[in-house]
N, C-alpha and C positions, 0 to 999 in steps of 0.2 A: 396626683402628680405622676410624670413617669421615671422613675431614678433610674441608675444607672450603675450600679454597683461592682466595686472593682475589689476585690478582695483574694489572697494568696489560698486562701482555705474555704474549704465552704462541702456544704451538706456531701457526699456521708461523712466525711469528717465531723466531729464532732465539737462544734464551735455553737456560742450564743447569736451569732450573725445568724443560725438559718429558723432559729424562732422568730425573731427579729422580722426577715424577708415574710415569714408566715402571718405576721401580725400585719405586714406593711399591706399586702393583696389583700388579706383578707377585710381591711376599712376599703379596699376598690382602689389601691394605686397600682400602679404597674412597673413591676422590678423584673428587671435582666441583671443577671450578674454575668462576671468575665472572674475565670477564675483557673487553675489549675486540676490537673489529673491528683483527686488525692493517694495517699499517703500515708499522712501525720495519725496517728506519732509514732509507729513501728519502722516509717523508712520503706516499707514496701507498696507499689500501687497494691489499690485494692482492687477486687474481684471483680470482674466486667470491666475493667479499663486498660490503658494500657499507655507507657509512657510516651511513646511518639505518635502524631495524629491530634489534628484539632477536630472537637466536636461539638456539635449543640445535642442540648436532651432537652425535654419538657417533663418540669420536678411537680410532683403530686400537686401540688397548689395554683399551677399554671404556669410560674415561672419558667420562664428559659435562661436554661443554664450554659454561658458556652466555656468550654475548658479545652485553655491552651495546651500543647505539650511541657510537660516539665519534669526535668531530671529526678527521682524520687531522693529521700536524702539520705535512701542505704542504713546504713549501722551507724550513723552518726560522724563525728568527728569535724574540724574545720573544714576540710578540704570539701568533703561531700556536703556540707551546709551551705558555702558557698556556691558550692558549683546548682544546686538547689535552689537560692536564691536568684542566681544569674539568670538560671536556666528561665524563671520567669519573668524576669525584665524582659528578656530579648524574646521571647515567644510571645509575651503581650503586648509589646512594642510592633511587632512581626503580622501578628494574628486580631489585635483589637480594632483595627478599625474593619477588617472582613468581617467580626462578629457582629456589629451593629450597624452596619453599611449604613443606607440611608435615613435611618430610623431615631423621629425626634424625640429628645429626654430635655427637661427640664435642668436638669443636674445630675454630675457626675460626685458619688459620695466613695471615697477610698477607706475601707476598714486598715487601719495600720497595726495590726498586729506584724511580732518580728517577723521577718526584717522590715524596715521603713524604707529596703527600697522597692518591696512590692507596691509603695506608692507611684514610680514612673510611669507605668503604660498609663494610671489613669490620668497623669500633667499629660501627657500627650495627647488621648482620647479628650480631656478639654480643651486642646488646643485646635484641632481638628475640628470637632464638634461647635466648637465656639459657646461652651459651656460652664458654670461657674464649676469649684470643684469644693470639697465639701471633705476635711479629711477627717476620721475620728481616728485617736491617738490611741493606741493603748499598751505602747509599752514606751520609755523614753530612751532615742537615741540621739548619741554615743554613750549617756551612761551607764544602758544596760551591758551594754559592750566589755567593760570592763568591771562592773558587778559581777559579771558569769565568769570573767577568766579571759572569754573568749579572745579579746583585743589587749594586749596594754602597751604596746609602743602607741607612745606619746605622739608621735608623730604623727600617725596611723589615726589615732582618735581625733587627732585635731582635723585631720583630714576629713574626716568622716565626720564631725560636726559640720563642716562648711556645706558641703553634699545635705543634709537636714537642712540645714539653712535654706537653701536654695530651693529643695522640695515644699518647707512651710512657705514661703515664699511664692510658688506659683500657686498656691491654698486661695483662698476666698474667704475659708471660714477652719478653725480649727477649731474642733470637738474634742475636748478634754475626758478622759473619764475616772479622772479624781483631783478635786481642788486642789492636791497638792502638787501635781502636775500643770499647775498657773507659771510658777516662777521660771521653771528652767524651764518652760515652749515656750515665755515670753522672753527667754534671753536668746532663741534664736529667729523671733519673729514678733511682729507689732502683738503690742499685748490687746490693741482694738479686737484684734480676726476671734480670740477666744472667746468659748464659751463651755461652760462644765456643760458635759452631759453624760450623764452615769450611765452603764449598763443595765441593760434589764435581762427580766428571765419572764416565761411565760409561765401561769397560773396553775400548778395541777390540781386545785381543787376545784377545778372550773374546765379543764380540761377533757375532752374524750379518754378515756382510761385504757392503754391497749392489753390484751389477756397476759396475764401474766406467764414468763415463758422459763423464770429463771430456774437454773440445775434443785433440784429438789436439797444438795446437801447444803447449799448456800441459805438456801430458804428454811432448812432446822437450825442451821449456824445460828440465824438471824433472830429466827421465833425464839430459841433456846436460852440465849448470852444476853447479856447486856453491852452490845455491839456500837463503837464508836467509831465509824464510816469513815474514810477518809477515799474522793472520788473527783478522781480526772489525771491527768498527766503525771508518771511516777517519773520528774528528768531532777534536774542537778539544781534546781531553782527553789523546789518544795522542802527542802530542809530533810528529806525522806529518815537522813542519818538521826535526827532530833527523836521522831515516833520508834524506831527500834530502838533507841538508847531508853528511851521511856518504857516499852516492853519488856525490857532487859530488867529493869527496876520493878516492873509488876509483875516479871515473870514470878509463880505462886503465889503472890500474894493477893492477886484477885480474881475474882469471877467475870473478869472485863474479858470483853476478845475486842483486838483493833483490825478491821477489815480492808484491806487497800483493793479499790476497786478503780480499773484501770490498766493503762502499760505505757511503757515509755521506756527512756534510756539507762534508767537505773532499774528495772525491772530483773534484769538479772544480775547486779550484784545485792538488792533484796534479797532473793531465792537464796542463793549462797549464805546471806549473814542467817535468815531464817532457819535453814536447814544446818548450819554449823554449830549457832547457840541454842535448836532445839527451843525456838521460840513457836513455841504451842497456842498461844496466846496472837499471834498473827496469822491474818490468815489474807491469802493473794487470792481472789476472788475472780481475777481476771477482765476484760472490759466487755462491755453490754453495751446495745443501742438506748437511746435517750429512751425510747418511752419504757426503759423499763428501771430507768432509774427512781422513777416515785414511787415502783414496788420494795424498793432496795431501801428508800428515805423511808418510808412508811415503819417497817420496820427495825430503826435505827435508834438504840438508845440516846447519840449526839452524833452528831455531824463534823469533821476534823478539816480545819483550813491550816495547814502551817507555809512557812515561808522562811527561806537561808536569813539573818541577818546581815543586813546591806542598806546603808539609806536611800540608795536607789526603791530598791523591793518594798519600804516602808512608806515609799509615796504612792504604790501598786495598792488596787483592791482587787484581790483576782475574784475572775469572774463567777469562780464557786461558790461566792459569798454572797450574791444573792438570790441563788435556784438554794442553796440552803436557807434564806430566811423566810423563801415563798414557800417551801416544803414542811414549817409549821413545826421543826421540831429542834432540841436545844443547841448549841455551836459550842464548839471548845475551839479557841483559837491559842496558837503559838508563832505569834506575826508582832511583826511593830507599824508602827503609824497610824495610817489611814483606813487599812481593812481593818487593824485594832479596833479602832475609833469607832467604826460603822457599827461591830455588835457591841461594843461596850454603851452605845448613845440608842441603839435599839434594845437594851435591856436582855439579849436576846442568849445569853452564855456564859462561859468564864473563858478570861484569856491572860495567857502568859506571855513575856519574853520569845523573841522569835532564839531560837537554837538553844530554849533553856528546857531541857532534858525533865530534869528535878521540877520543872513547874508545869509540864504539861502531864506528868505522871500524877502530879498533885490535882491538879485540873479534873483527872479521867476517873480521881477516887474521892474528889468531893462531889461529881455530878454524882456520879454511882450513889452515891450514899444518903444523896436527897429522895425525900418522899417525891410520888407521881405527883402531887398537886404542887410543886415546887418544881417539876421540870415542865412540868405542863405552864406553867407562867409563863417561864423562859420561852416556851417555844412558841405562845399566843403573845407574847410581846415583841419577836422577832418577826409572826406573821405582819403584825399592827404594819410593822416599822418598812417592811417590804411592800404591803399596801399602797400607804403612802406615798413611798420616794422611787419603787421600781417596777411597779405593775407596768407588765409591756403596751398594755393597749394605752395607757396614760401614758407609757415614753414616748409611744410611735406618735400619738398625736402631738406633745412637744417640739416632736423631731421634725414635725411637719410644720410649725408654728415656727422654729427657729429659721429652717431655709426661708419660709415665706418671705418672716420680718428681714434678716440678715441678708439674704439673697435676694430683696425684692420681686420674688418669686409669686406665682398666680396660681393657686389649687384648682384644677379645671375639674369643673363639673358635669 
């Protein structure tokens, strides 16, 4: 097939969308994406780029990548978020049809990660194209909106469900990526167009391995402690406050170290709380390219997913949860719902209450305290379960199987 991929973020950002792309070329389809100058999640472009200027690149795997200009999103805040989000409606509105001029695609697929209105340029680009469009969902709007704080005039959100409405609406097909996210996309769109389809992650035990390149005192950290990872995004969504309330509690009393690897918007009031209560016990490891995160899992007594308590967030499986159950080693979760659900049903951990302090402290000194042939279960019962339900090369082929049927779509040979 030739897709056609419209997505707000993408490689070097650090999202599961560009394993994904990696997996889709590598069975022999052919992906173009349209995408933005990254950024995420410091706010800064990155190195080689620059905010104004549209470009095409050619990314190690063949694809071509073309990236609109977009506003970076700064130090954070409303203002600068929106203006961030805006910035690429209207440059991909602006700029997408020059990215793939005359050039036939099968299908247009829109990753929805926030915002959902990084979904416009691609209703346009199918409009144009005269194309089905193919959205996958993965955060729900408007009520992440007001989960995070960010929105709550009433007004405002009602507003901005209609805008959803209307965006599911010019869909073909909407891609769920957790059952629990059936009900509220079917209340703003025919419940026919759905279909779950989970995230995946790619295999690292199947993987090319690249040389490991991490700071030498990270890698004693690591060999040394019995170290409980916690990796990706440090912002206001992750509960971040729940893991140091949890440190505070183990502060001496055990030989645990909890590693936060990554950066984000909370990243420096961490630093602060760490260095104020002389939390010895955490340790800010900073953020690394993907391939060198299965040198970092490898090493990793448990794997850490927490998440703010919010029924919103409890219908989320965020996406760590499962490059942690392909990574073969045990999970300590402090979430509700659905990502609950996932390691509790793959046998793969222990999990507490999302913002419950006292139960994830509990968590990180019952695994501690298990013999290896007991976390070694966990962690080949969470491979089992990743096997099964998230291995990329069996998504991508699903993924291809869904547009086919759903899309009446023809896999060219």
């Amino acid at each position: 097939m030739r897709i056609l991929i419209v997505s707000q973020y993408f490689w070097p950002e650090q999202f599961f969308i560009n394993d994904f792309v990696r997996a889709l070329t590598a069975q022999g389809h052919v992906v173009e994406v349209l995408t933005g100058k990254p950024n995420y999640p410091d706010g800064k472009v990155f190195d080689g780029y620059a905010e104004q200027g549209f470009t095409s690149e050619q990314w190690d795997d063949g694809t071509l990548i073309h990236r609109v200009p977009l506003r970076a999103r700064r130090a954070g805040g409303g203002k600068n978020l929106v203006l961030n989000y805006l910035s690429f409606v209207v440059n991909g509105l602006r700029h997408g049809v020059r990215a793939v001029g005359n050039k036939d695609f099968d299908v247009v697929l829109a990753v929805a990660f926030s915002p959902i209105t990084s979904v416009i340029p691609a209703i346009y680009l199918k409009w144009r194209k005269k194309l089905p469009l193919a959205i996958w969902i993965q955060d729900l709007w408007p009520e992440s909106l007001s989960a995070t704080g960010f929105v709550r005039n009433r007004g405002i959100l009602a507003g901005v469900g209609l805008m959803v409405r209307a965006i599911y609406g010019a869909a073909s097909l909407l891609l769920v990526q957790s059952e629990a996210f059936r009900a509220p996309v079917a209340r703003l769109s025919s419940a026919r167009k759905i279909v779950y389809y989970g995230n995946s992650s790619p295999d690292p035990q199947t993987a090319t391995r690249s040389p490991c390149t991490l700071p030498p005192d990270l890698l004693a950290t690591l060999d040394s402690s019995f170290c409980v990872v916690f990796a990706g995004n440090l912002g206001t969504a992750q509960s971040l406050h729940t893991i140091l309330a949890a440190a505070r509690k183990l502060k001496g009393q055990s030989t645990c170290k909890i590693v936060l690897v990554g950066s984000g918007s909370m990243l420096g009031r961490i630093r602060d709380e760490v260095e104020r209560d002389g939390l010895s016990n955490v340790v800010l490891a900073g953020r690394y390219p993907s391939d060198q995160m299965p040198h970092i899992f490898d090493r990793a007594g448990a794997l850490l997913v927490t998440l703010n308590r919010d029924a919103i967030l409890a219908q989320t499986i965020p996406s760590k949860v499962q490059a942690y159950l392909a990574a073969g080693r045990p999970i300590i979760g402090a979430l509700d719902g659905a990502g609950a659900e996932v390691i509790r049903s793959a046998g793969a951990g222990l999990v507490c209450a999302a913002e419950d302090a006292d139960g994830l402290a509990d968590c990180i000194v019952r695994l501690h305290a298990m013999d290896q042939n007991e976390r070694d279960a966990l962690a080949a019962a969470g491979r089992r379960f990743y096997l099964e339900h998230y291995e990329i090369t069996r998504q991508v082929d699903r993924l291809v199987s869904i547009l086919s049927e759903k899309l009446d779509l023809k896999e060219k040979v």
